[in-house]
Backbone as ProteinMPNN parsed JSONL, in Angstrom:
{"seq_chain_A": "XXXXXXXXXXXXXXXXXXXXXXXXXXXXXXXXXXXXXXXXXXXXXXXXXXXXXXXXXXXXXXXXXXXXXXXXXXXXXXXXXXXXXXXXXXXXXXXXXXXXXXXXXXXXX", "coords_chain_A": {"N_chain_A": [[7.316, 13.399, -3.652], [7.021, 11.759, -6.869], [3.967, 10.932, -7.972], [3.577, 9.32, -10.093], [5.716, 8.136, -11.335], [7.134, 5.313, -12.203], [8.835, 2.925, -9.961], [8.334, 0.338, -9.619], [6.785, -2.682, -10.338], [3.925, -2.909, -11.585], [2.07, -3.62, -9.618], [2.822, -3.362, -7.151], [3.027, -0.283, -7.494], [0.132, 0.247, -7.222], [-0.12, -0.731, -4.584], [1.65, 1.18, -3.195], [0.384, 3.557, -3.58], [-2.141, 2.496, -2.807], [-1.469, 2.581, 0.551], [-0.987, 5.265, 0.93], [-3.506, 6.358, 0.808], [-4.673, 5.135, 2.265], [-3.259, 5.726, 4.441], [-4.395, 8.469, 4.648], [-7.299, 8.479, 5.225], [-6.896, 7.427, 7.581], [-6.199, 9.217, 8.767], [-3.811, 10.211, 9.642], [-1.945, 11.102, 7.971], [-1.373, 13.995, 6.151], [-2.07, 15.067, 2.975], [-1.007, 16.821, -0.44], [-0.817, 17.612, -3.438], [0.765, 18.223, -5.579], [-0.087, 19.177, -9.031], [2.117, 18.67, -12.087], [2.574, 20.613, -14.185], [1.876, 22.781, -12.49], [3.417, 25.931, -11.368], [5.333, 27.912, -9.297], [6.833, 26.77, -6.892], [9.176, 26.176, -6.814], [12.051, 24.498, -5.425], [10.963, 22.776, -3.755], [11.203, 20.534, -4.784], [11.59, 17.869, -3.712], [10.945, 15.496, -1.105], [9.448, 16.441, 1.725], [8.869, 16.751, 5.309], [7.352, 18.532, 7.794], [7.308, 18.617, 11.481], [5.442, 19.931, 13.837], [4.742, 21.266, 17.041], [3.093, 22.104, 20.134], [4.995, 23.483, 20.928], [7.141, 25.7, 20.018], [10.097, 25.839, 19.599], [10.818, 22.795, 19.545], [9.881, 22.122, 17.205], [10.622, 20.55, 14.274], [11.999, 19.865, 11.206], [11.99, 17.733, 8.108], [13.865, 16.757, 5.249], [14.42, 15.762, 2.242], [17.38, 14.965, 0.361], [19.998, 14.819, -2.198], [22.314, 13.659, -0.969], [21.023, 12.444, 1.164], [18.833, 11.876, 4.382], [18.163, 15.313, 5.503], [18.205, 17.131, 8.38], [16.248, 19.545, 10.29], [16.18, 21.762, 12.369], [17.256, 24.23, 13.483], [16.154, 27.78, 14.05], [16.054, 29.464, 12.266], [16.587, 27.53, 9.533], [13.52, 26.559, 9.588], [12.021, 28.141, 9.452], [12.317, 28.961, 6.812], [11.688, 26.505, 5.762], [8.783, 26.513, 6.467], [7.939, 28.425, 5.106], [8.301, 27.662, 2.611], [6.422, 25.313, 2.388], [4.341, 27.303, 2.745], [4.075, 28.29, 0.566], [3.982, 25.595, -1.563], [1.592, 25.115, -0.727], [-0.456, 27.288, -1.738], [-0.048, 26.717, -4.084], [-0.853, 23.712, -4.679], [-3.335, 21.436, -4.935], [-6.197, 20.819, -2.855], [-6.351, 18.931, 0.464], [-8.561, 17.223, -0.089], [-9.309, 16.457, -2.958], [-6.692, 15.92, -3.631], [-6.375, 13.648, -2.366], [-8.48, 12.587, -4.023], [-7.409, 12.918, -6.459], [-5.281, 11.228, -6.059], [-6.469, 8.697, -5.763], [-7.339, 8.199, -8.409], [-5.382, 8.142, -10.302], [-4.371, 5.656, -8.904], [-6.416, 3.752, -9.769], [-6.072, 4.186, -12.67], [-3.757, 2.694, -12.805]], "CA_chain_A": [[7.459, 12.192, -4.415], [6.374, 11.691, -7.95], [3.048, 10.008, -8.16], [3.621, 8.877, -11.574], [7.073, 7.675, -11.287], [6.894, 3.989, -11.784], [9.91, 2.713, -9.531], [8.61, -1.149, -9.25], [6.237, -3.147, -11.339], [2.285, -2.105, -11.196], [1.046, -4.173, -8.678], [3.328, -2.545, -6.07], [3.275, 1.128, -7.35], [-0.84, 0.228, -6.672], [-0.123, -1.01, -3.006], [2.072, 2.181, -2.867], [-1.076, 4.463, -3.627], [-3.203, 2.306, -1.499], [-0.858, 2.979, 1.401], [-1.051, 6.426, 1.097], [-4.48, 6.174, 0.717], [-5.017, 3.883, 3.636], [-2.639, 6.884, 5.684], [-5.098, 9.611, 4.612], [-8.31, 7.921, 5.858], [-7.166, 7.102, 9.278], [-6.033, 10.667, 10.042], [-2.449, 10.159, 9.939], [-1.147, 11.981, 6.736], [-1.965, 15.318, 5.407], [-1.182, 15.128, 1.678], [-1.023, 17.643, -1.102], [-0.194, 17.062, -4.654], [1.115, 19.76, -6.697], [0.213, 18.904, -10.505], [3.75, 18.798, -12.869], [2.458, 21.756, -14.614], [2.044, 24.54, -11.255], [4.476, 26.891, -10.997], [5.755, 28.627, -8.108], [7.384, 26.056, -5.495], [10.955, 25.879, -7.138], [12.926, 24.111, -4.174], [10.357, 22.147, -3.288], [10.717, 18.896, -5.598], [11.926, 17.202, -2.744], [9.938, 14.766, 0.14], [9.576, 17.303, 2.968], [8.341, 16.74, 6.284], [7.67, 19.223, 9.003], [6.971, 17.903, 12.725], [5.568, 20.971, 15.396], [3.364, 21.084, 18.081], [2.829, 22.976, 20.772], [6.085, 24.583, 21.814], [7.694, 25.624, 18.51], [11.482, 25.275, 19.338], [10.645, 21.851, 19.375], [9.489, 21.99, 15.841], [11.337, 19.639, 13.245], [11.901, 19.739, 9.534], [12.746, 17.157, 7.086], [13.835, 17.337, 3.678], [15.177, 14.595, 1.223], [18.5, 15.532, -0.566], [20.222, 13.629, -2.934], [22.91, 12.943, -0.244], [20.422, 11.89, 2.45], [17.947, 13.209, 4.843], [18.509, 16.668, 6.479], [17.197, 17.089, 9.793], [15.951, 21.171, 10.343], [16.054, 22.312, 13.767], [17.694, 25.724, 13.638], [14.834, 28.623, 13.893], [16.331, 29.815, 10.602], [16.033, 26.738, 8.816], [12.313, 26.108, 10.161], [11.24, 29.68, 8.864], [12.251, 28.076, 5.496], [10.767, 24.982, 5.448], [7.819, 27.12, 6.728], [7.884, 29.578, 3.765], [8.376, 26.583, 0.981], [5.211, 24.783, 2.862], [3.643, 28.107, 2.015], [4.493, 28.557, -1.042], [3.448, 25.042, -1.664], [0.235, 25.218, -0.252], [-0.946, 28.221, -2.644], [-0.33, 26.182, -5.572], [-1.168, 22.522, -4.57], [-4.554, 20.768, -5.244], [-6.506, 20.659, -1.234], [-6.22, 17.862, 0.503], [-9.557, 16.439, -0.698], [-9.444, 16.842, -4.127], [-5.699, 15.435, -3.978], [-7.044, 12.232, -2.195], [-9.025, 12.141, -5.013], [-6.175, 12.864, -8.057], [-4.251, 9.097, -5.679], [-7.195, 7.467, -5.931], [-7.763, 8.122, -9.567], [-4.416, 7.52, -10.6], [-4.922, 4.218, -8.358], [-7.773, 3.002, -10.818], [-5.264, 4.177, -13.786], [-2.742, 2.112, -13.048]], "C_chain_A": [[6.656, 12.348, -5.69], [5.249, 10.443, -7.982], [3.185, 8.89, -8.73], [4.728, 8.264, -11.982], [6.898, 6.225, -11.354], [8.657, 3.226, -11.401], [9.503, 0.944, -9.109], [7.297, -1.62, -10.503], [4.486, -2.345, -10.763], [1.747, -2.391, -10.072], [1.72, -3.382, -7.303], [3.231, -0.786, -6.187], [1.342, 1.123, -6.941], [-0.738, 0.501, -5.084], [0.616, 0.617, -2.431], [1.065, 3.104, -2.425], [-1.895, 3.964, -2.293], [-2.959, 2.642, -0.144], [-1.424, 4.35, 2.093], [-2.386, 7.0, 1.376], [-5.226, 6.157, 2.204], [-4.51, 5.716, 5.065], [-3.651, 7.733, 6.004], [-6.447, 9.148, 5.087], [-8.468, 8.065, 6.863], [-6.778, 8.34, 9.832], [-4.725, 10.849, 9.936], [-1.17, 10.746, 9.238], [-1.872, 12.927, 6.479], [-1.391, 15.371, 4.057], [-1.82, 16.074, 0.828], [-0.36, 17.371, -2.304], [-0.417, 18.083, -5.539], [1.45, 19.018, -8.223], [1.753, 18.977, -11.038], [3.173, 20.52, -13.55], [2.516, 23.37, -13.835], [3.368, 24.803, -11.218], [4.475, 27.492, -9.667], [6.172, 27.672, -7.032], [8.668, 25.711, -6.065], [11.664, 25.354, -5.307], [12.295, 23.354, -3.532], [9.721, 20.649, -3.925], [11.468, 17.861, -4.623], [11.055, 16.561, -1.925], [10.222, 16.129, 0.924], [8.533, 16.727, 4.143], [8.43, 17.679, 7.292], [6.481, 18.743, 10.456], [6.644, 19.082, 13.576], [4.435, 20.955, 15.968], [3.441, 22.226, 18.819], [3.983, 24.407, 21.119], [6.94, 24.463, 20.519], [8.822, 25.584, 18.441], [11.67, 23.839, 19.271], [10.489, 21.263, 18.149], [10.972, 21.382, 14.995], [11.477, 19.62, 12.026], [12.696, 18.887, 9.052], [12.93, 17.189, 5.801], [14.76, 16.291, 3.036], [15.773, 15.415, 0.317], [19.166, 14.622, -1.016], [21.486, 13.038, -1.934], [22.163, 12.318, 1.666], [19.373, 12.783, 2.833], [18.379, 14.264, 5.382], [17.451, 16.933, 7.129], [17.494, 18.79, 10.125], [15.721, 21.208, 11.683], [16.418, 23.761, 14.143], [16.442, 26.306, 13.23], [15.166, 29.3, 12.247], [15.794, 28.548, 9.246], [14.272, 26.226, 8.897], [11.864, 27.147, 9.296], [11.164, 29.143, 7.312], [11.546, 27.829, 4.948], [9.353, 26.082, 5.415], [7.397, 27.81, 5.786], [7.593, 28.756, 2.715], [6.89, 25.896, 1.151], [4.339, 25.814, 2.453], [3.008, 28.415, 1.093], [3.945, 27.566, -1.889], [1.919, 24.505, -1.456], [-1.023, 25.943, -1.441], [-0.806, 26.966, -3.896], [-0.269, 24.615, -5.624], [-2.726, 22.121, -4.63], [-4.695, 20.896, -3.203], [-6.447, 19.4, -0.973], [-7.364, 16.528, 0.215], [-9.115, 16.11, -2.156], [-7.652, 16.148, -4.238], [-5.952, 14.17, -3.368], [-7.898, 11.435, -3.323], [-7.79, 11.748, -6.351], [-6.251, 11.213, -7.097], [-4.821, 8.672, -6.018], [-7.848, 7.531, -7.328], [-6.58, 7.707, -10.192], [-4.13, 6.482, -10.425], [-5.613, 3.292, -9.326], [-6.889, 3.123, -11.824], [-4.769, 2.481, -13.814], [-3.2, 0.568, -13.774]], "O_chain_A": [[5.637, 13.037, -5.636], [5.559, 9.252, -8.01], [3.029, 7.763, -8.262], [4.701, 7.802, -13.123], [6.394, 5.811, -10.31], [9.503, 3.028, -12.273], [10.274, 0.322, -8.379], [7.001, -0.864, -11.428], [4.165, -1.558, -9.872], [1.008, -1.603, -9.48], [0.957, -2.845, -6.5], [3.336, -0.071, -5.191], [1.068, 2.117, -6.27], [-1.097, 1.505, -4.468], [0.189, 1.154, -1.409], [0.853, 3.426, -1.256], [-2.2, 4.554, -1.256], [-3.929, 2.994, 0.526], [-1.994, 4.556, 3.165], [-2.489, 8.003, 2.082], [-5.974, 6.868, 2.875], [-5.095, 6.35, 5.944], [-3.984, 7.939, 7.171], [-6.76, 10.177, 5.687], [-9.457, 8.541, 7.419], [-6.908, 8.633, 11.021], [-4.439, 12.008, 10.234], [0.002, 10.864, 9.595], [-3.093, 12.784, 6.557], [-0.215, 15.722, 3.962], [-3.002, 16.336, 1.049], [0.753, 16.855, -2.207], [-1.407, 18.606, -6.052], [2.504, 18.516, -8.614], [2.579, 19.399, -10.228], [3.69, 21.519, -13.049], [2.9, 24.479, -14.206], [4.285, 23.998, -11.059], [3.434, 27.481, -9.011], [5.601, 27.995, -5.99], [9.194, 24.72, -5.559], [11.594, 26.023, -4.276], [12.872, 23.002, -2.503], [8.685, 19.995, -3.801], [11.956, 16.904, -5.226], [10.002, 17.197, -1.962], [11.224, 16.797, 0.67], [7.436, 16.286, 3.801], [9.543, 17.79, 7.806], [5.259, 18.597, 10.413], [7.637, 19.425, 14.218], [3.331, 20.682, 15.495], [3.804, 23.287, 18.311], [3.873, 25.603, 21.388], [7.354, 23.403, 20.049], [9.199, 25.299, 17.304], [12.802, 23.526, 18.901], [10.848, 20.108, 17.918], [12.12, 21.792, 15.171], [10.484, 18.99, 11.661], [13.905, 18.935, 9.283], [12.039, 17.719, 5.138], [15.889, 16.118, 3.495], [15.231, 16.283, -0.368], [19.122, 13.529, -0.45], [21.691, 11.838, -2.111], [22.65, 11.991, 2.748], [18.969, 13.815, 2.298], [19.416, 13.959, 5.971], [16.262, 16.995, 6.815], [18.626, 19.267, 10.205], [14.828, 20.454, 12.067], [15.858, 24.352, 15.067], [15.694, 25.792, 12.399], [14.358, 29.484, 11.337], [14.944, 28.675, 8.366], [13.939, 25.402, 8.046], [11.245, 26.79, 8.294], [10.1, 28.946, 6.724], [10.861, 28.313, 4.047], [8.932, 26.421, 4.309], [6.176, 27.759, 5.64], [6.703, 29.053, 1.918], [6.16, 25.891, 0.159], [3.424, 25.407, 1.736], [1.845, 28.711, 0.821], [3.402, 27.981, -2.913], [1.342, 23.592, -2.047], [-2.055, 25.418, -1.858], [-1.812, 26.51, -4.439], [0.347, 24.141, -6.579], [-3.341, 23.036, -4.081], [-3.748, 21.012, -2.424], [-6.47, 18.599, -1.908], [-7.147, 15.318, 0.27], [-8.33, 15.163, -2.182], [-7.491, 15.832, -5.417], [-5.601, 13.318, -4.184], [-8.01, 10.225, -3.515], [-7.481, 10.696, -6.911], [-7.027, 10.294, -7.358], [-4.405, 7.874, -6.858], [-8.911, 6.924, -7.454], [-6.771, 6.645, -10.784], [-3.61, 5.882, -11.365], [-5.243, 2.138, -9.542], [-6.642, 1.98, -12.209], [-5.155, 1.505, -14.457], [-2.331, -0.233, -14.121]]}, "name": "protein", "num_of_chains": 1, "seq": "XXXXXXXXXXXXXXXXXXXXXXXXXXXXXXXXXXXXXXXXXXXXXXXXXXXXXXXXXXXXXXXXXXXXXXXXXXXXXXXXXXXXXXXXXXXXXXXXXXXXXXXXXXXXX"}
């Protein structure tokens, strides 16, 4: 998702942030925020979610496409997701330091 995107008036793209905010506190989100300027995650301007636990055919991937969500379950498609998460990882802010960017952008707004 684009941080910076303003898709409603201020007071809600706030509550948005705070949300996210609120998620990352209690434990419940892992977030990562890849500046506009990093390079290297082509294919990865999309929402993604990946779901796995213990027993990895179980493992889940989601991915927002402009005709909906796509639900990843094939071991092929997982390896993917898995690779782009990678790939994204290397060139994303940590998840501190991107708790920080929300909550400075937060105070922006």
């Amino acid at each position: 998702m684009a941080l910076r995107v303003h898709v409603a008036d201020l007071g809600t793209s706030r509550a948005q942030l705070r949300f996210i905010l609120d998620r990352i506190e209690e434990g419940c989100a892992s977030v990562r925020v890849v500046p506009f300027g990093r390079e290297g995650f082509a294919g990865a301007g999309a929402s993604l979610m990946y779901l796995g636990g213990s027993v990895p055919r179980l493992d889940t991937g989601l991915r927002d496409s402009p005709t909906g969500v796509e639900f990843c379950d094939a071991e092929a498609q997982l390896r993917q997701l898995r690779t782009l998460f990678h790939k994204v990882e290397e060139v994303s802010l940590d998840t501190s330091a991107s708790r920080d960017f929300i909550h400075q952008l937060a105070k922006e707004l």
